[in-house]
ZAFILO-510489 format. One record per residue: x, y, z of N, C-alpha, C in turn; residue in three letters. Coordinates in steps of 0.2 Angstrom, whole numbers, plus 2048, in hexadecimal, padded with zeros to 3 digits. Each point is the difference from the previous one (the first is absolute). Example, Ala and Ser with C-alpha at 12.3 -4.5 7.8 and 13.67 -1.06 7.14 Angstrom:
<rs>
8427E48277FC806800804806800ALA 7FE8057FC8048068017FC805803SER 
</rs>
This chain:
<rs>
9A38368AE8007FB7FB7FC7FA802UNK 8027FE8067FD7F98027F8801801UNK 8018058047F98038037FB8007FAUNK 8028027FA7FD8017FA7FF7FB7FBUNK 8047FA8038017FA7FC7FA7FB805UNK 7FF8038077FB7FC8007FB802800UNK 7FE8058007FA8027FF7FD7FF7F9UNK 8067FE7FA7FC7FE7FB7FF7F8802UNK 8037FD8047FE7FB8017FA7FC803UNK 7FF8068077F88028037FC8007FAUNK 8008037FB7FA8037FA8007FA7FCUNK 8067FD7FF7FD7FC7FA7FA7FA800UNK 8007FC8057FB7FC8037F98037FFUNK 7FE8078017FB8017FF7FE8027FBUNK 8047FE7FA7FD8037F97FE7FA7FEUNK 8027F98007FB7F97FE7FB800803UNK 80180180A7FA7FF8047F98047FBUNK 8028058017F98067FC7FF7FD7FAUNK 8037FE7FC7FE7FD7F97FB7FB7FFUNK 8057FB8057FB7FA8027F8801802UNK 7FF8078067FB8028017FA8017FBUNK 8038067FD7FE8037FB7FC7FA7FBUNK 8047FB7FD7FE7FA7FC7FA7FB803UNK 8037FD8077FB7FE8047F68047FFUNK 8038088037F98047FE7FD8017FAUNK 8058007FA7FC8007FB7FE7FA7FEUNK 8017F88017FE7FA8007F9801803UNK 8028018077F77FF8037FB8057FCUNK 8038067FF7FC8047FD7FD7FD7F7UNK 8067FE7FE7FC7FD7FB7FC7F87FFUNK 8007FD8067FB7FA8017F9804803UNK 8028028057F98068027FC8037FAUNK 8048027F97FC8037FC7FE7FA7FCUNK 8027FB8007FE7F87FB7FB7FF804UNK 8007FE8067FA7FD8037FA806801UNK 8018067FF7FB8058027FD7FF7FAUNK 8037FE7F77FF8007F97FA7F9801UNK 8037FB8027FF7FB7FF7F87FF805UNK 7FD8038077FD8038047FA8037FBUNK 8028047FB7FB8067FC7FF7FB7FCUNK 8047FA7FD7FD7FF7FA7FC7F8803UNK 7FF7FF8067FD7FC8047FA8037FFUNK 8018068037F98028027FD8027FBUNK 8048027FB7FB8037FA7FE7FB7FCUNK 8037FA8007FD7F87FC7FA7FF802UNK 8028008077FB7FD8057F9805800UNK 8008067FE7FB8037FF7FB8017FBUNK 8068017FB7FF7FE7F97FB7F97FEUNK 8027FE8047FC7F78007F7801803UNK 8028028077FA8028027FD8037FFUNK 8028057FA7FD8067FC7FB7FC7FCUNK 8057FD7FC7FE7F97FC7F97FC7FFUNK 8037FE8087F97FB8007FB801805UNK 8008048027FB8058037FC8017FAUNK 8008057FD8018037F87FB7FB7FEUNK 8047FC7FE7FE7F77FB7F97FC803UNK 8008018087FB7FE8047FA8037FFUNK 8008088027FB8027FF7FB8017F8UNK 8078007FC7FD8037F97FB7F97FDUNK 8067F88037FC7FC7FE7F97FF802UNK 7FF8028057F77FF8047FC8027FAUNK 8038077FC7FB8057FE8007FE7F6UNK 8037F97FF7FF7FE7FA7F97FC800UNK 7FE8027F97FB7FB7FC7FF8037FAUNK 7FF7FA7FE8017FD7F77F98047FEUNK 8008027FA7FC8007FC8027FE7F9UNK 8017F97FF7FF7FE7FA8098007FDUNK 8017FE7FA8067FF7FF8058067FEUNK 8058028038028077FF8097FC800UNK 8038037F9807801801803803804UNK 8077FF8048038038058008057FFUNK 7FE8068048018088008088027FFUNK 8037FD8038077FF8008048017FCUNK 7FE7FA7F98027FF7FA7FF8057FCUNK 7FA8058027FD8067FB806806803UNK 8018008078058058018077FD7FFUNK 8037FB8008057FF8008018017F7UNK 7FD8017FD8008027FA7FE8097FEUNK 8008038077FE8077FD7FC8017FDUNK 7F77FE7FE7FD8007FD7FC803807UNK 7FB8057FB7F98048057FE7FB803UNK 7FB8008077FD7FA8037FA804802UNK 7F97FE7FF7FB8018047FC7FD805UNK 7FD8038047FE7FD8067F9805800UNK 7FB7FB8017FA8038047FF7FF807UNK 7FF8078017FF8018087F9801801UNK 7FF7FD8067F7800801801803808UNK 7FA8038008008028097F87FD801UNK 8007F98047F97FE8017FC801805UNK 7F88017FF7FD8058068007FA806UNK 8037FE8018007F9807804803805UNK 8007FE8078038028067FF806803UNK 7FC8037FA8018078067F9801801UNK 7FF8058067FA8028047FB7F7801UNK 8037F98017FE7FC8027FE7FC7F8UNK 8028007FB7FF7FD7F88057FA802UNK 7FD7FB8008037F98007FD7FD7F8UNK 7FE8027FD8007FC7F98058007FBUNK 7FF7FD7FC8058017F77FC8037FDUNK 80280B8027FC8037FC8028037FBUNK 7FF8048008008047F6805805802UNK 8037FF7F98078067FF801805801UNK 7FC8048047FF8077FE8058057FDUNK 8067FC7FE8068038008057FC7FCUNK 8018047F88027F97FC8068057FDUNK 8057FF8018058067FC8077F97FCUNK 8018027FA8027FE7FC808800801UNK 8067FD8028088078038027FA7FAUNK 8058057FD8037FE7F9807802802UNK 8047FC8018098048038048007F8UNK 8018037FE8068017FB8068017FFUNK 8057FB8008068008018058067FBUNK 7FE8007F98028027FB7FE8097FFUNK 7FB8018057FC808804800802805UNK 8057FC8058028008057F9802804UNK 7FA8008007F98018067FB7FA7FDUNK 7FC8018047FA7FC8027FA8057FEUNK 7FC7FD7FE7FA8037FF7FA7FC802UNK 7FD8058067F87FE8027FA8007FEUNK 7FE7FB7FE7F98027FB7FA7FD804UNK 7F98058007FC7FE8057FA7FF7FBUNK 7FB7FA8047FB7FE7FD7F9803802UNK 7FD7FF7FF7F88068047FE7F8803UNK 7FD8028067FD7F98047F97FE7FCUNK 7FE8047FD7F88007FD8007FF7F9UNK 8087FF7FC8007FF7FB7FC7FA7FAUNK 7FD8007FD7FB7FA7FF8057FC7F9UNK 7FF7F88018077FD7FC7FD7F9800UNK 8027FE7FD7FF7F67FE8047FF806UNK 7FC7F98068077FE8058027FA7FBUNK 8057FE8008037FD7F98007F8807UNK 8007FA7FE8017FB8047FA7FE801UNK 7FA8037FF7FC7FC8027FC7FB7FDUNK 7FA7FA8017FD7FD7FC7FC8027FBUNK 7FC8068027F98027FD8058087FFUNK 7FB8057FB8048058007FF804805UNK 802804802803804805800808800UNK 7FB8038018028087FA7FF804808UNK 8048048047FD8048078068047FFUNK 8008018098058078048077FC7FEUNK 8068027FD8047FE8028047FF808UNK 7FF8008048018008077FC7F8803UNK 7FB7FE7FC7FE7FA8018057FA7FEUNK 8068017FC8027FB7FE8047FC804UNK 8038048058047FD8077FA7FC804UNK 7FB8038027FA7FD8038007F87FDUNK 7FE8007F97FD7FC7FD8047FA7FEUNK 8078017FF8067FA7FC808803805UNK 7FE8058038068018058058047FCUNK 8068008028068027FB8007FF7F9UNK 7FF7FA8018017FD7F77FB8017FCUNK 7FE8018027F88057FA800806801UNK 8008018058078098008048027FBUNK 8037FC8008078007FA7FD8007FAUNK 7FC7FB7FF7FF7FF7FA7FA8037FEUNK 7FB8058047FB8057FC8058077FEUNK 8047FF8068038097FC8057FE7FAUNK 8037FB8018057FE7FD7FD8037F7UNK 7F97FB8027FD8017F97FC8067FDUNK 7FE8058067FE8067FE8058047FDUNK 8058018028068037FE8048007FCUNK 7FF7F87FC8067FC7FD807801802UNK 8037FD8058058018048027FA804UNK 8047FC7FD8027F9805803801808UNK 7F97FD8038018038078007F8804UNK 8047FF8038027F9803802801808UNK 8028058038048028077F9803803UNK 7FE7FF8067FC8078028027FE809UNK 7FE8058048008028077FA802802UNK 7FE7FC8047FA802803801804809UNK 7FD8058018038028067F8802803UNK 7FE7FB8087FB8028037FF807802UNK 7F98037FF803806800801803808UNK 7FC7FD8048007FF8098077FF800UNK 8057FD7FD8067FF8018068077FEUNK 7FC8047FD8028057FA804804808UNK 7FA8018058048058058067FE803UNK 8027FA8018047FC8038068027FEUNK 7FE7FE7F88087FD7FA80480C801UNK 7F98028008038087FF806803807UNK 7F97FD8058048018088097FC800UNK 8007F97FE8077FE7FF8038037FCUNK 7FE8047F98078057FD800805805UNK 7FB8038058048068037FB8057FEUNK 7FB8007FC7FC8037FE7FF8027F8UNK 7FC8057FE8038027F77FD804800UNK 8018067FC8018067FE7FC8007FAUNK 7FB8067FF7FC8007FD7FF8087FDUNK 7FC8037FC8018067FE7F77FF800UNK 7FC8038067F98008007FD8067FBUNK 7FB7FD7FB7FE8067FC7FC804800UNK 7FC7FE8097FB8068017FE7FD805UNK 7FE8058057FE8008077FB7F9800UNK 7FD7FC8067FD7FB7FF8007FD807UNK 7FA7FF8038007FB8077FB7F97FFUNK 8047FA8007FE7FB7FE8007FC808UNK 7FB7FB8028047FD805802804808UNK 7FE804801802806803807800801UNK 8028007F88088037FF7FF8057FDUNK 8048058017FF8077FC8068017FDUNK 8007FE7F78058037FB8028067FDUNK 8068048037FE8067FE8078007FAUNK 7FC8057FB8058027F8805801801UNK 8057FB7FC8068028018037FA802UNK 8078008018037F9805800800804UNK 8007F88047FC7FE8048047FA800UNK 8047FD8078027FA8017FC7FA802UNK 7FD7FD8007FA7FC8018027F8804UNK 7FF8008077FE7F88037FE7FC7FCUNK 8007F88027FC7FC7FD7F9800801UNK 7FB8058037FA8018017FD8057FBUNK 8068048017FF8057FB7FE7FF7F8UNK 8067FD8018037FD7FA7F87FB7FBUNK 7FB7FB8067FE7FE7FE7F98037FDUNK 7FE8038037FA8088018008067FBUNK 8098027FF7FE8037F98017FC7F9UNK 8037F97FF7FF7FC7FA7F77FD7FEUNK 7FD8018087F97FF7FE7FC8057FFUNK 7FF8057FF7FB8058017FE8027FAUNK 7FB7FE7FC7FE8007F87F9808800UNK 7FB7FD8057FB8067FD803808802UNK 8028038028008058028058037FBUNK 8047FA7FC8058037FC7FF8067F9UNK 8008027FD7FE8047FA7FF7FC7FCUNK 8067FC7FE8007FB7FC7FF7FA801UNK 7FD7FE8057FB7F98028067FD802UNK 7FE7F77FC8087FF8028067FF7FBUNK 8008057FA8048027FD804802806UNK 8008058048028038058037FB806UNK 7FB7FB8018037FB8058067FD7FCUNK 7FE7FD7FD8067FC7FB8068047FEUNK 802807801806804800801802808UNK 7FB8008038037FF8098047F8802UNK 7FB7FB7FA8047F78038078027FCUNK 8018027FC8067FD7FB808807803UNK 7FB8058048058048058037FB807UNK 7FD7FB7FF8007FD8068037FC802UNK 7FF7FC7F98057FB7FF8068007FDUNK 7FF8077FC8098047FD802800807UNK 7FE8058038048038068047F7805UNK 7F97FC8008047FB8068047FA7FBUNK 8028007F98037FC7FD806804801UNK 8008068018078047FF804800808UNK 7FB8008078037FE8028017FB805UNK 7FD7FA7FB8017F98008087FE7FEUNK 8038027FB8068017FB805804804UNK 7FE8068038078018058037FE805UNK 8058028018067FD8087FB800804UNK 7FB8078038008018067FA7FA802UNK 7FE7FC7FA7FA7FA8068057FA800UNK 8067FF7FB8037FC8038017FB808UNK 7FF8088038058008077F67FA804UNK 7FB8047FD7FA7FB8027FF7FC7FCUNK 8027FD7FA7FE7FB7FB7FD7FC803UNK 7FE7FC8077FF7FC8037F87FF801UNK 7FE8078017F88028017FE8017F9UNK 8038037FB7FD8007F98017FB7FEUNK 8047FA7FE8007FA7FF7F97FB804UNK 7FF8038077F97FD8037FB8007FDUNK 8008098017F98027FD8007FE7F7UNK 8048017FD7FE7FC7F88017FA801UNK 8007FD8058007F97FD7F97FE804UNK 7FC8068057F97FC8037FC8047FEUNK 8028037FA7FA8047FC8048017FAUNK 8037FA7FB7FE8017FA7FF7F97FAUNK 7FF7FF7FC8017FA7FF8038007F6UNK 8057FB7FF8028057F98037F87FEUNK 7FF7FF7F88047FB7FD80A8007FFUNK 80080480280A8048008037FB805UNK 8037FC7FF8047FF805805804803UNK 8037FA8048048058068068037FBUNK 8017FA7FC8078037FC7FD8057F9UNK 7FD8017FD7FC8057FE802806802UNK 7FC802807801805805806801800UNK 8057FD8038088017FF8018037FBUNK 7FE7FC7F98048037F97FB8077FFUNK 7FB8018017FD8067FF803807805UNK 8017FF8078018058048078017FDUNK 8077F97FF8078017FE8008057FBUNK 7FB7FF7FC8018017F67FD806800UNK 7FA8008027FC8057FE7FE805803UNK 8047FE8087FC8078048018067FFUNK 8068017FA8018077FF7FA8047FBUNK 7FE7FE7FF7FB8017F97FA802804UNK 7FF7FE8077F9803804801805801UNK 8078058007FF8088017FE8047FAUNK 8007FC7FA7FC8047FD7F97FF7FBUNK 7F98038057F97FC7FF7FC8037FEUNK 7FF7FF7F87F98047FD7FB7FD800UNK 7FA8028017FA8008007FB7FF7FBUNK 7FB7FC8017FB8007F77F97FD806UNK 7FB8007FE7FA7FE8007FD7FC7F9UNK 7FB7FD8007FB7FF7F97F9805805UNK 7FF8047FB7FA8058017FA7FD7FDUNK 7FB8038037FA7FC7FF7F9806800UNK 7F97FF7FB7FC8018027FB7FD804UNK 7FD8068067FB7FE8057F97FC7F9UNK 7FE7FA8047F97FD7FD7FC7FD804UNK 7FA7FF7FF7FD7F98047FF7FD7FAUNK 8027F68077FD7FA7FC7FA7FE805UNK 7FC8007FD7F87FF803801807806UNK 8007FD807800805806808801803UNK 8037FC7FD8078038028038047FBUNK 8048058058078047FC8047FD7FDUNK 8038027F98047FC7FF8088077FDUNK 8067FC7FD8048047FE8027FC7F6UNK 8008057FD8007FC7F98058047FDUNK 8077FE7FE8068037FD7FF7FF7F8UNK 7FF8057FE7FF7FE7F78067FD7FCUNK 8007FE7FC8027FC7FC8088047FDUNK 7FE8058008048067FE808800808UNK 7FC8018048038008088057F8800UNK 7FA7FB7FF8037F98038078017FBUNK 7FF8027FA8087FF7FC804803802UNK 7FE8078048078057FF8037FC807UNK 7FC7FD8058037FD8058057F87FEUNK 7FC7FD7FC8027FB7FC8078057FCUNK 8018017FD8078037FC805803806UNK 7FE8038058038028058037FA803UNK 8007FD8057FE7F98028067FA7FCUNK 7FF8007FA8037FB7FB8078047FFUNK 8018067FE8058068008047FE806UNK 7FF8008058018008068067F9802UNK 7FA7FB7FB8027F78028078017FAUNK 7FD8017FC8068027FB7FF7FA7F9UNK 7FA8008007F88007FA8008037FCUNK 7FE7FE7FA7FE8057FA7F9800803UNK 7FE8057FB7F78028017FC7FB7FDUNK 7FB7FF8037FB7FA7FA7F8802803UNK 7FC8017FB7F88037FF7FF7FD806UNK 7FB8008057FC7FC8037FB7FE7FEUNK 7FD7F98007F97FE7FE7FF7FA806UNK 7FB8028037FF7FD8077FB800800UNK 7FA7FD8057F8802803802805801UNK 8028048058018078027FD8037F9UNK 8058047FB8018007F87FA800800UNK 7FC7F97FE7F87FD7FD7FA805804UNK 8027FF8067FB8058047FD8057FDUNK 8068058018028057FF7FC8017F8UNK 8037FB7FC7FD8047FB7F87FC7FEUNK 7FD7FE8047F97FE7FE7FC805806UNK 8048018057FB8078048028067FBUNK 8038017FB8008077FF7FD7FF7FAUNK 7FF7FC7FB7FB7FB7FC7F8802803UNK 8007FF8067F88018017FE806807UNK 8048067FC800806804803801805UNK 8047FD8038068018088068067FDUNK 8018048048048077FE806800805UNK 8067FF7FD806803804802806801UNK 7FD8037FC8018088017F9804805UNK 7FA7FD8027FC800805804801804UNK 7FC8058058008028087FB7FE804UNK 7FA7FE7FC7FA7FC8048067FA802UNK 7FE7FE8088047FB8037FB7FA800UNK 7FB8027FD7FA7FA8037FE7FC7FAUNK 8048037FA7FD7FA7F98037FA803UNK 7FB7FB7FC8027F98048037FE7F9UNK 8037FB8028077FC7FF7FE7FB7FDUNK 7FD7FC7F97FE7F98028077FC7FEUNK 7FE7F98048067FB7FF7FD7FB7F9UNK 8047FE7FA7FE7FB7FC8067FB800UNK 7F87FB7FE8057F88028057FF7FBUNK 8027FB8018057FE7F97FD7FE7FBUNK 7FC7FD8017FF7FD7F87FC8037FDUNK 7FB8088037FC8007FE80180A801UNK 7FC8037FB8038088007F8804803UNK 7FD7FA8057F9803803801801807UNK 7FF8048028018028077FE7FB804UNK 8037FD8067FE7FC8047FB803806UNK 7FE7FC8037FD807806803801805UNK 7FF8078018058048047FE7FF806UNK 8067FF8088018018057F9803803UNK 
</rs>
């Protein structure tokens, strides 16, 4: 009995000691989980921030105005469609240090209410009023970044198309390989064999570097379809590197893409813009349909030109406003006027001769001026 009496008494001392322990260990263990909490959300702050202004630094380099433009922000913070013109300008590359011509004009229309974006591409040799300038202005559209920069950009297609266009993006096209290299590369579906550049494109998919990348966006004559065909290789291009601009896996380099577009692009969007457009809209980049305005082959005087009938400018025009979330309205433009005093004095849109020539007439007056 005693023996037994003390041996509960040996035992009992060790049932607080072990409790006491137990509670000890789950205290440290639950400061070691608050400080490790507290450690993650330092470091994620702290990153989040440098994300931030890293982010903020480089994007602001790559601002300029073109004229007065309501907050992008305000249009997305409202869920309304937002259009941007994208230009790809021939400067930078192969040694082009000037403010050259557009040769790459695409229209991106994101639709909240459609859930996609649609890309609309302009022909570089399209002939058009450049809208801004002193005297009248009647050429290639592609001269109008040349001539008045972005904002006679904006404001000749705006007016070709009837579509209020106030956002655009300009991306060097020398820079074009860079910005593709920092996504990781981009995925293309090539439409027929082709060695440009001594790169050889062959049919089919095709993961493409930023060398590549830049080499099949240029390659016009050899196309079938001229650069109908270029311009659904540029808008393969820039689908592909918008989509993987938008996912996780360049997060992890956001740092070199954030470089490369902010030393090769230049856009009126601010940094919070960009914010509310990547937050709001980036779902809407995965799904991208395509449009062109078609044109036919002319000369004006000795050069080639491209001329989109009146019939075409609209169904682009009605597309386009559809898109903005627009009703349809006629267009009556110089374009329009051209159009119908060249086919007044024999010019043919159903021709396949590519050689009748084009005349341009003035405004005030319905006699041809002299051609080029």
């Amino acid at each position: 009995m005693d023996s037994n009496h003390n041996d509960g008494q040996l035992q009992r001392p060790a049932t607080p000691h072990h409790h006491h322990h137990h509670h000890h260990r789950k205290h440290t263990l639950r400061k070691i989980i608050i400080w490790a909490l507290v450690a993650i959300v330092v470091v994620v702050l702290g990153y989040a921030s440098w994300f931030f202004f890293t982010a903020k630094h480089a994007l602001d380099s790559s601002y300029k105005s073109a004229g007065e433009t309501q907050a992008a922000k305000t249009v997305i913070d409202a869920k309304k469609p937002l259009s941007i013109l994208l230009m790809g300008a021939d400067t930078g590359a192969f040694g082009r240090d000037y403010q050259g011509r557009t040769d790459t004009m695409i229209i991106a229309t994101i639709n909240p209410k459609k859930k996609q974006t649609t890309l609309t591409s302009l022909a570089r040799d399209t002939m058009a009023e450049l809208v801004g300038t002193d005297k009248f202005n009647y050429q290639r559209l592609n001269a109008a970044y040349e001539v008045g920069g972005s904002k006679m950009a904006l404001r000749s297609i705006s007016t070709l198309v009837n579509v209020p266009l106030e956002y655009y993006v300009t991306i060097n096209m020398g820079g074009l390989s860079k910005i593709v290299e920092a996504v990781g590369g981009v995925d293309v579906d090539v439409p027929f064999t082709f060695t440009y550049e001594k790169k050889t494109f062959t049919k089919g998919k095709m993961h493409l570097n930023g060398e590549q990348a830049l080499a099949y966006s240029r390659m016009r004559y050899d196309d079938p379809q001229g650069d109908y065909g270029r311009q659904a290789r540029q808008r393969q291009v820039i689908t592909s590197a918008i989509k993987a601009a938008v996912s996780t896996r360049t997060l992890t380099n956001f740092q070199d893409v954030l470089k490369q577009v902010s030393k090769n692009m230049t856009t009126n969007l601010t940094f919070n813009d960009m914010v509310s457009i990547f937050k709001d809209y980036r779902g809407y980049a995965k799904t991208i349909k395509d449009d062109h305005l078609h044109g036919v082959n002319a000369m004006w005087g000795q050069a080639m030109i491209q001329i989109p009938s009146t019939t075409e400018l609209q169904r682009l025009s009605d597309n386009l406003r559809s898109e903005m979330g627009l009703p349809k309205e006629t267009l009556d433009n110089q374009e329009t006027r051209q159009n119908r005093l060249n086919v007044q004095n024999g010019f043919s849109f159903t021709s396949t001769d590519s050689k009748q020539q084009f005349h341009v007439y003035s405004p005030q007056s319905d006699t041809a001026e002299t051609t080029k």
